[in-house]
N, C-alpha and C positions, 0 to 999 in steps of 0.2 A: 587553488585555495580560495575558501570565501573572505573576501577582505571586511575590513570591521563593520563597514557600512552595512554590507550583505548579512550580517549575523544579526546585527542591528537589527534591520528590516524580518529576518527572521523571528525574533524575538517578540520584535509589536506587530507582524501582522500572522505569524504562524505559518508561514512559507516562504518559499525563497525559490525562484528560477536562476541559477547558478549559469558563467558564463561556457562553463565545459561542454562538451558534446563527446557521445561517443562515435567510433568511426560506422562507415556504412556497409565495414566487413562484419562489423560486429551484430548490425541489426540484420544484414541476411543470415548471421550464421542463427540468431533468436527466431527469425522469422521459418526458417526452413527447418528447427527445433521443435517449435511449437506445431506447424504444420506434419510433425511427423506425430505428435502429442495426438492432435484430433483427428488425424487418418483412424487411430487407435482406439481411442475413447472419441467418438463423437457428442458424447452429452458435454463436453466440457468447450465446445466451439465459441459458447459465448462466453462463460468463465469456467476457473478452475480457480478455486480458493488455494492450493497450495499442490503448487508445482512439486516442491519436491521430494511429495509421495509418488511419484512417479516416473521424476528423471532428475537423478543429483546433477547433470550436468547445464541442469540452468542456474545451480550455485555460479559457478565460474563466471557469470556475468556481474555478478555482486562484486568480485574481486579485485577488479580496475583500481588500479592504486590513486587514482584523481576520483573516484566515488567513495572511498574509504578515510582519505584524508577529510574532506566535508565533512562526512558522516563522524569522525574524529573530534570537530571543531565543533559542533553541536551538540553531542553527547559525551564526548570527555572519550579517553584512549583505551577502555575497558570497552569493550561490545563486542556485540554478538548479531550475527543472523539467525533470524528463526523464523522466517518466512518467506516466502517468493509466491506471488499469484498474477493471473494473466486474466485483463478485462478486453476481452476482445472487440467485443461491441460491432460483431458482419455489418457491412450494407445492409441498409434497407429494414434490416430486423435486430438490432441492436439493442438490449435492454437497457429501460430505466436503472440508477443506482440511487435507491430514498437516499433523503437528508440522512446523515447520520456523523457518529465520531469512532474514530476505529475503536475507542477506550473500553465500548458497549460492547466488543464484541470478542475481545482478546486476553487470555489467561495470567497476563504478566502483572507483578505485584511489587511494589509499588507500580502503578501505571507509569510505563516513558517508553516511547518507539519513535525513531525519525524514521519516517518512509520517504524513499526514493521513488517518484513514480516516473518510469522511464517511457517517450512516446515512442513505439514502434513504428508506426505511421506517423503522420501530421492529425495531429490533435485540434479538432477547432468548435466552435459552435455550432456548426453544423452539422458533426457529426458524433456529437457527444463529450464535448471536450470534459475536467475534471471544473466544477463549479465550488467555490469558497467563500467565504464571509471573511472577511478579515480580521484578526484582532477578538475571536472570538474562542479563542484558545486559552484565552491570558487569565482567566480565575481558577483552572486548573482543574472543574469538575463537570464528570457527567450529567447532559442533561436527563430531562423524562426521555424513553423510548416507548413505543410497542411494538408488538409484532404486525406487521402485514403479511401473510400467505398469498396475495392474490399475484394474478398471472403477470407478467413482463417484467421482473424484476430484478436483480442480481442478488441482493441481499431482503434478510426477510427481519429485520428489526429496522426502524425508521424514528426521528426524531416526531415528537407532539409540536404541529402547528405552529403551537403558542410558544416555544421554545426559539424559534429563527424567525428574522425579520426576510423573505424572499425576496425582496426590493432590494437587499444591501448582497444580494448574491454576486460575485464579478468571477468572468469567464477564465480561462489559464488555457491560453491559446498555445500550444508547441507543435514546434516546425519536428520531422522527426529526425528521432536523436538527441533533441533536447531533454530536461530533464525538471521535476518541481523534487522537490525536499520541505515535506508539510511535518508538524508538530501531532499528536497523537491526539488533542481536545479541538483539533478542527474542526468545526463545524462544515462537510463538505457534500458535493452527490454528484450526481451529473446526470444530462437528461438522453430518451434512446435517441439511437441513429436510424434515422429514419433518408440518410443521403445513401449517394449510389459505391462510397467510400468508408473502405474498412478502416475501424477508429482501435489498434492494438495499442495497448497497454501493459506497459510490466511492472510489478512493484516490488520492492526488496524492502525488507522490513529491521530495520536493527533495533535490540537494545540495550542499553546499556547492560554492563553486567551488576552493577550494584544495587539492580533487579532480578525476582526470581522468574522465571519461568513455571509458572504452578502447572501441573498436569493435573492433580486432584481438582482444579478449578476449572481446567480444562475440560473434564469430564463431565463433572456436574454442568457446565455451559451444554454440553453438547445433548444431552439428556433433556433439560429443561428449555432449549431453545431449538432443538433440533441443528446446531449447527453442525458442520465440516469438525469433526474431530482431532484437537491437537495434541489429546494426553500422549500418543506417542511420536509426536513431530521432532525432527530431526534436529536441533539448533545446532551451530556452528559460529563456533570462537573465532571470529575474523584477527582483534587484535586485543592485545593484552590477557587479563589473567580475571578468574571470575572472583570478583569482588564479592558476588553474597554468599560464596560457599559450598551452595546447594543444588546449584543450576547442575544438568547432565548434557554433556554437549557428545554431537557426534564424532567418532572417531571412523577413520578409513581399516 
């Protein structure tokens, strides 16, 4: 559990490295998961915006009842999963991730998501680690974006220059197994890997449920931005009950 301090610190600076880890059965059984993912789909080596269109059993890492209670303590005991993606970032050819805030790029209304971003490997500067601004969550709104198309990139909307001070960036170095838990108005990216060291990444996305999951907004996103499509994404009720009504959560 995050003690007050840590909520705290979540609070004013929009993240939190929590002191849990998960076991190292758990990251071969992710790693040798995903490795079966890009034997299959090799376009997805460097990322895959949403694991599970393609294998529900990377839900099951969400499930950890020491990432669910955090996840709890953050966003209250109504939530949901509704996403899983994997930034892989190979040796050597790793792509950039622009500035950005996930809020630019995700269909849920009222905006709220805590993300779980899990290191598969060791996360560091060198090899792309997640970069963040601190404190830069806290007036609760999107900045300007545009779109970038050009080549190395992971995502293709990016914040306007004039939006983020680069100088007040700071690294979020994790051992693997660790884990960050960022707020949804983060101002965050991270830069490519260009070391001889695979930089894996997984992130689990929850949110509350006193939020909808809009798929008409979905839609219209993916049309007008070209994104990864989530009007028929799978969400799943981790705990509690759905507070807006409307949400469609998946069933087995």
């Amino acid at each position: 559990m995050l003690t007050d301090s840590q909520l705290g610190t979540y609070q004013e600076e929009g993240y939190i490295v929590p002191e849990f880890r998960v076991s190292e059965d758990m990251l071969e059984d992710i790693r040798a998961r995903h490795s079966r993912l890009v034997a299959a789909k090799p376009e997805y080596a460097d990322y895959c915006p949403a694991l599970l269109d393609h294998d529900m059993g990377f839900a099951e890492y969400s499930q950890q009842p020491e990432i669910l209670d955090m996840v709890e303590q953050i966003i209250g005991p109504d939530f949901a999963l509704w996403n899983t993606s994997f930034f892989a970032k190979p040796a050597l050819k790793g792509t950039t991730t622009p500035w950005h805030q996930d809020g630019e790029y995700w269909p849920i209304r009222p905006l709220a998501t805590c993300t779980v971003w899990l290191a598969v490997d060791a996360s560091t500067a060198e090899n792309g680690c997640l970069r963040v601004i601190k404190g830069s969550h806290k007036d609760g709104t999107l900045k300007a974006h545009r779109t970038n198309d050009g080549p190395g990139l992971a995502l293709t909307r990016e914040l306007l220059e004039s939006e983020y001070d680069i100088n007040k960036a700071e690294d979020i170095e994790l051992e693997a197994g660790q884990m960050s838990l960022h707020d949804i108005f983060l101002l965050h990216g991270s830069e490519p890997n260009h070391s001889p060291n695979s930089r894996r990444g997984m992130t689990m996305r929850f949110m509350p449920t006193t939020s909808l999951f809009d798929r008409e907004i979905a839609a219209e996103q993916a049309e007008k931005f070209g994104f990864v499509s989530h009007n028929n994404r799978q969400v799943l009720l981790m705990r509690g009950t759905d507070q807006h009504g409307q949400n469609e959560f998946y069933s087995q």
